[in-house]
Legacy VTK file of the C-alpha trace (Angstrom):
# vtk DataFile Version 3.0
C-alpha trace
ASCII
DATASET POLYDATA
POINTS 274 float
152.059 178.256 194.251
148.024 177.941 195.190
146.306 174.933 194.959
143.983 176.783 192.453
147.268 177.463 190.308
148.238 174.012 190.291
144.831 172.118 189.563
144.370 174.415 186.743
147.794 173.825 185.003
146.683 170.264 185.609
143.926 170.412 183.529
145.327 172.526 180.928
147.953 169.508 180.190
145.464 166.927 180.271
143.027 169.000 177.976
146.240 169.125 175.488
147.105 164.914 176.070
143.294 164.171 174.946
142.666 166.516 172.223
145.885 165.196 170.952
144.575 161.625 171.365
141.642 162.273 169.841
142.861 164.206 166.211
143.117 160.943 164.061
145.580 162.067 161.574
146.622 160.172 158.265
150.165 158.749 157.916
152.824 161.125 158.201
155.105 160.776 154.677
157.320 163.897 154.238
158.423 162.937 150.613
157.508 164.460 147.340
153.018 163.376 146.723
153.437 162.854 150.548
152.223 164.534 153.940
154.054 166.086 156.934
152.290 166.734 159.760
153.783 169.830 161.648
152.835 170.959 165.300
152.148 174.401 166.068
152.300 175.632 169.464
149.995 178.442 170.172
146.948 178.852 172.237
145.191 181.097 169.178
144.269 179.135 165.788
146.942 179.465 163.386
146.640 180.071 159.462
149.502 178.121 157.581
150.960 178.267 154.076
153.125 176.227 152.316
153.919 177.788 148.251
151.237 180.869 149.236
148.295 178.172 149.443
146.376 177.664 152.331
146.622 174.871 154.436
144.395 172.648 156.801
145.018 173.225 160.686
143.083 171.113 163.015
143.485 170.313 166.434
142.924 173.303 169.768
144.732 175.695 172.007
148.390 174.251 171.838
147.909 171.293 169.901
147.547 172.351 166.344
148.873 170.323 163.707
149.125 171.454 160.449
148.618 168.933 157.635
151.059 169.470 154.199
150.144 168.185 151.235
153.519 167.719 149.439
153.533 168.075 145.306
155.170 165.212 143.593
157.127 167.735 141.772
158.554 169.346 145.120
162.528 169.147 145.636
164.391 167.079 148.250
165.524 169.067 151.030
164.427 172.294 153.612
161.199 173.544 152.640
159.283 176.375 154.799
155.676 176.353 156.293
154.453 180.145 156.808
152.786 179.984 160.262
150.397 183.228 160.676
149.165 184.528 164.346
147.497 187.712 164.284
149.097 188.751 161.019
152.942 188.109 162.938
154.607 185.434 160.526
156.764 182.548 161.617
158.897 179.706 159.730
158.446 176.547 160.580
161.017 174.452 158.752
160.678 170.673 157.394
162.999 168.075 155.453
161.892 166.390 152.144
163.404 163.197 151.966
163.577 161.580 148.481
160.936 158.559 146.476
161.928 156.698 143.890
158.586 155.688 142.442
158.395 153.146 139.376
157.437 153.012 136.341
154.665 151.754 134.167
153.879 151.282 130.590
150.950 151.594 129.353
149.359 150.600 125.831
145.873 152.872 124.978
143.592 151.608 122.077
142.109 155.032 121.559
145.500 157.003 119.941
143.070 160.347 120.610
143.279 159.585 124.594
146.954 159.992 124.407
147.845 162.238 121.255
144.529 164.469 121.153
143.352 166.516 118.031
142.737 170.043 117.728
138.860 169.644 118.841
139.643 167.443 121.851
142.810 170.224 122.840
139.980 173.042 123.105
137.757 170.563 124.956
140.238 169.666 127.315
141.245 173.390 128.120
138.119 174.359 129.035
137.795 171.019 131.425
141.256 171.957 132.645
139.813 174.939 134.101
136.647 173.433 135.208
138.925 171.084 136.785
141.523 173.523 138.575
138.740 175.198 140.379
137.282 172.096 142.183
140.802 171.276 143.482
141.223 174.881 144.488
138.026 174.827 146.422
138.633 175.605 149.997
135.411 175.624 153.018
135.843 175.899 156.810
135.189 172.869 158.513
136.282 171.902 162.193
134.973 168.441 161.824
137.034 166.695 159.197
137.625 162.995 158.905
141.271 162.453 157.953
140.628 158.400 158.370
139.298 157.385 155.185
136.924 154.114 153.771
138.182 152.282 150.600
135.697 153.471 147.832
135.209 150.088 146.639
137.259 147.262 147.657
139.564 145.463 145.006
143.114 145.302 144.388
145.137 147.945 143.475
146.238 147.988 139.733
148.373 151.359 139.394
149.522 152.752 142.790
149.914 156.446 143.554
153.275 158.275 141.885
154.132 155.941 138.758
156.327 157.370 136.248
154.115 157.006 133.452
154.150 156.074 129.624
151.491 155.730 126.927
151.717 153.971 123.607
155.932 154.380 124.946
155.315 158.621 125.339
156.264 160.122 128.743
153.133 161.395 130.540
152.760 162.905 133.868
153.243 160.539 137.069
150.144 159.008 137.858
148.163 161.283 140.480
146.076 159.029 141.757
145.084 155.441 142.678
143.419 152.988 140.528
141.631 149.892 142.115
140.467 147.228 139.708
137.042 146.090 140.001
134.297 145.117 137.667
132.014 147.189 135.988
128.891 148.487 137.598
130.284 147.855 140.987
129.041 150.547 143.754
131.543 153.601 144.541
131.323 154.592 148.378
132.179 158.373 149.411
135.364 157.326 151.130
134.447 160.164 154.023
131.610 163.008 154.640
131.704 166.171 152.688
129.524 168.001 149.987
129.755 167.457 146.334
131.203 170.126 144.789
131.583 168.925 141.122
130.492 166.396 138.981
131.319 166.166 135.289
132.467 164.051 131.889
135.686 164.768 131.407
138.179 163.908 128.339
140.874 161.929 130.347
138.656 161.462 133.522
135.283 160.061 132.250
132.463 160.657 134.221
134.119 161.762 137.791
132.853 163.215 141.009
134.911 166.050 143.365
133.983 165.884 146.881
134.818 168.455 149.667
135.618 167.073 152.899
136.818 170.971 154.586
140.162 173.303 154.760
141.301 171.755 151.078
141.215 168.095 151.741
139.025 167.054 148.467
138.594 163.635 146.753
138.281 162.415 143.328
136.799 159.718 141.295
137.125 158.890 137.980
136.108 156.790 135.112
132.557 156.243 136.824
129.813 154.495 134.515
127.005 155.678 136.540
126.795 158.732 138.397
124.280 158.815 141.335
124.399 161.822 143.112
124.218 165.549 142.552
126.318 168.705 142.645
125.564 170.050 146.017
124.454 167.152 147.849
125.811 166.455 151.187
127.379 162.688 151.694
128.306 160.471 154.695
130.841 157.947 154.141
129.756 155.146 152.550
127.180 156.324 150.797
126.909 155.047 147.333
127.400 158.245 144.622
128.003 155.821 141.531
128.974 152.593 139.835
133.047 151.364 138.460
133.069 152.239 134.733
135.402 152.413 131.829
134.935 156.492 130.671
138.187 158.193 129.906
141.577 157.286 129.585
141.888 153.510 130.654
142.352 150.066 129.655
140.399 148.551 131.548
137.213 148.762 134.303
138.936 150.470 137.363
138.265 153.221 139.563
140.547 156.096 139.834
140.580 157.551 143.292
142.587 160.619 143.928
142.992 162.753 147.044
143.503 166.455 147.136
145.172 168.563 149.862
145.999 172.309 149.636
145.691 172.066 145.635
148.234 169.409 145.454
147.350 165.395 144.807
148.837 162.920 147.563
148.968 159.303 147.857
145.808 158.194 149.006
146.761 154.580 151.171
148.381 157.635 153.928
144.742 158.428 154.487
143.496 154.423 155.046
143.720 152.797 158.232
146.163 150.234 158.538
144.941 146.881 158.610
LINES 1 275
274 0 1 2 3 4 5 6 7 8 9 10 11 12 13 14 15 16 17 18 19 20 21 22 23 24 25 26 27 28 29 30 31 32 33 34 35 36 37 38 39 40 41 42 43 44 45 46 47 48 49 50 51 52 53 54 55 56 57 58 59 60 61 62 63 64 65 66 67 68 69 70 71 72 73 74 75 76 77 78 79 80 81 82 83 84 85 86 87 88 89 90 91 92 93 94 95 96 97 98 99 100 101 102 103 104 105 106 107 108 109 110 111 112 113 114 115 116 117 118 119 120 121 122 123 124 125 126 127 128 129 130 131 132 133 134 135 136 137 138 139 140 141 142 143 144 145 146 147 148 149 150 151 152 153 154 155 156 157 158 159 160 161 162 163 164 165 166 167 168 169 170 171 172 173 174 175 176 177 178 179 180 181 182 183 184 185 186 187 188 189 190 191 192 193 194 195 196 197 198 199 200 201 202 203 204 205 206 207 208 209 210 211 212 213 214 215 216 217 218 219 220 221 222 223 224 225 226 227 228 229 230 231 232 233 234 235 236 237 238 239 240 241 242 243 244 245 246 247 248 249 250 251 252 253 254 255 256 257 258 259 260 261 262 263 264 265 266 267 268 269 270 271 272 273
């Protein structure tokens, strides 16, 4: 083999070693309102699909990783990612394993928040669909953060995946993560993206959808203040409201929820571990 030959496979393989090093991915979880992270080896830039949705592929030329968000209603077992390469489709095939998440009981003043009337039904219909489009949003973006900031710092009150109940009715599991801190404190854009939504919602309060790129959006809920407008473009860290109690709760808390091909995972997989 030439020289020439050799130095270039050389530098192919180191290309792949530090583009690999350099992706910082979130924590790998392949359970249900999880993540797995699945390599795809192919010099051309994959499209994936897991349940017909689209999902986010970052990386380069034979170091793509796909990154599943995995619905908390998904069953335990062999599930199939759709790999497409100039319209030629492949399987790539991953294991669920099984979460037992707990459960919490919660007590709601407002009997409306959890048993609404006929006005607040045809309210929250039309939200629903306000609310379905945001998650569904999907923009290219190469340059995605998948290393998150805490949006305000505080302990957590209701971790991601709780089997719910209000007033001692089954609800849905909780889809998010709520960190309790007082009133009026600053909410920080836990990564860069553009604002896609903003709204006052029946069960959400005043909340805020940002688009980070390729599906990956966040959420925030039960805001007092909102400071920022649909449209505008954020860096992490940058302030776009203040802690409130709007909505379903029981107390001052921020609801923080994180969105990946349409489907809500537990945020602490995209924090850095301290």
């Amino acid at each position: 083999m030439k020289i020439k030959s050799i130095l270039s496979i050389i530098v192919f393989y180191v290309s792949v070693l530090c583009s690999a090093n350099a992706l910082e991915l979130p924590t790998e979880s392949i359970v249900p309102g999880g993540i797995a992270i699945i390599s795809i080896h192919t010099k051309e830039r994959p499209k994936a699909y897991f349940h017909a949705r689209r999902v986010m592929v970052i990386g380069s030329s034979a170091n793509w990783k796909a990154i599943v968000g995995i619905p908390l209603t998904e069953k335990i077992g062999t599930q199939i990612l759709v790999v497409k390469i100039n319209n030629v489709k492949t399987n790539y095939k991953f294991e669920i394993r099984n979460k037992e998440y707990e459960t919490q009981h919660l007590i709601i003043k407002n009997k409306r928040k959890v048993n609404p009337n006929k006005q607040d039904m045809s309210r929250i219909i039309t939200e629903r669909k306000i609310i379905s489009k945001a998650k569904l949003h999907w923009r290219d973006n190469e340059n995605i953060s998948l290393q998150f900031i805490k949006p305000v710092v505080g302990p957590y009150s209701s971790p991601f995946g709780l089997k719910r109940f209000f007033n001692k009715q089954p609800r849905k599991p909780h889809s998010g993560l709520d960190i309790a801190v007082p009133k009026g404190t600053p909410i920080a854009a836990a990564a860069s993206g553009i604002v896609i939504n903003i709204g006052d919602y029946f069960f959400n309060g005043n909340t805020v959808f940002i688009d980070h790129g390729q599906g990956l959006i966040t959420m925030y809920c039960h805001m007092e203040y909102i400071g920022i407008s649909e449209g505008s473009k954020v860096k992490a860290g940058d302030v776009i409201g203040k802690v409130g109690l709007t909505g379903r709760v029981t107390g001052a808390h921020l609801h923080w929820s994180v969105i990946l091909n349409n489907t809500t995972v537990d945020p602490l997989l995209f924090l850095a571990k301290d």
